[in-house]
N, C-alpha and C positions, 0 to 999 in steps of 0.2 A: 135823630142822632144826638145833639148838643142838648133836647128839650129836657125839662125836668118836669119828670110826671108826679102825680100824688101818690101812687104809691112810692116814690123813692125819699119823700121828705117827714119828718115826723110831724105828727099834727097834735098829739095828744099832749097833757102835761103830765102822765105816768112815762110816757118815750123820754120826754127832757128830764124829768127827775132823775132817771134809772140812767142814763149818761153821765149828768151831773155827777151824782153819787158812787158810780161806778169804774166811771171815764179816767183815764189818763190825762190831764192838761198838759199846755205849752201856750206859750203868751210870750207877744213882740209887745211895740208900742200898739199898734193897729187892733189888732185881733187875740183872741182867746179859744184854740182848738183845744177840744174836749174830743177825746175820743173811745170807744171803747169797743175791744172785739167781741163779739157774741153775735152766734149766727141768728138771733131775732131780728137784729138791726143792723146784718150785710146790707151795705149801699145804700144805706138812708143818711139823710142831712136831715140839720136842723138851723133855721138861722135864729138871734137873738140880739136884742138892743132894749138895753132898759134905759127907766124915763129920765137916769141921770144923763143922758145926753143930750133930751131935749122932747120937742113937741113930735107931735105925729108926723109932719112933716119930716123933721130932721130923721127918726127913729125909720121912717120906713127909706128915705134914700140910703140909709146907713144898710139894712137891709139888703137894698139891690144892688148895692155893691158887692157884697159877699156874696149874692147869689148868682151874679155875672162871672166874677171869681171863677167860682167853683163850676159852675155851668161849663166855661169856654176850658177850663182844666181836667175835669170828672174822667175823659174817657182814657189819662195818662196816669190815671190811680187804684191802686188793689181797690177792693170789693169787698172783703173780708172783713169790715171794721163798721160801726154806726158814727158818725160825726157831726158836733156841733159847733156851730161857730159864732161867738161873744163879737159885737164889735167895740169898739173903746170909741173913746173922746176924740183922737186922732180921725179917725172916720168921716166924723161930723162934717170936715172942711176938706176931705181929701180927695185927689183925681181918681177916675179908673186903677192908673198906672201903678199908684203906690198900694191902693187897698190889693191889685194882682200880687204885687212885688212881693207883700207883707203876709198874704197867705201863700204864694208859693215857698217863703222862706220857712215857715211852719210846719207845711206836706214836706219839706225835704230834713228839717230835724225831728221828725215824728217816722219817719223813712214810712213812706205811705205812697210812693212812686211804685208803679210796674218795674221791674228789674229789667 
């Protein structure tokens, strides 16, 4: 139910280009949601942390934070859109509770809630 299989994540880097380039953004301090409608990439995610934030360590906890995020929220949002999500510098040192806060505050000015 909550699990995130591989088919629902992008794996490739023409999936993240084609978002990047095509996507709508929205950016708090935390996080950078890219998103774009096209029925190729209904209900796929992508997460992303580049190396300005740190070592592999840092970049991949920064990681499972967004993907916890999205994970414990996924089953309260349309389908109809591909989404990726940037994390920032804030991330690096941040709880669960604020990287949620910071991506739910994103999903609801992107209106990407189920009605």
């Amino acid at each position: 139910m909550f699990r995130l299989s591989k088919s629902e994540i992008f794996r490739g880097k023409h999936d993240f280009n084609a978002v990047h380039n095509r996507g709508r953004s929205f950016a708090n301090h935390a996080l950078i949601l890219l998103i774009v409608r096209d029925e190729r990439y209904n209900g796929k995610v992508g997460f992303a942390a580049g190396k300005k934030l740190g070592g592999a360590v840092v970049r991949n906890r920064v990681k499972r934070l967004m993907r916890e995020a999205y994970r414990l929220n996924k089953n309260s949002l349309r389908r109809d859109f591909g989404m990726i999500l940037v994390g920032r510098k804030f991330l690096t040192t941040a709880k669960f509770k604020d990287a949620q806060k910071a991506f739910l505050d994103l999903c609801r000015r992107a209106k990407l809630f189920k009605p």
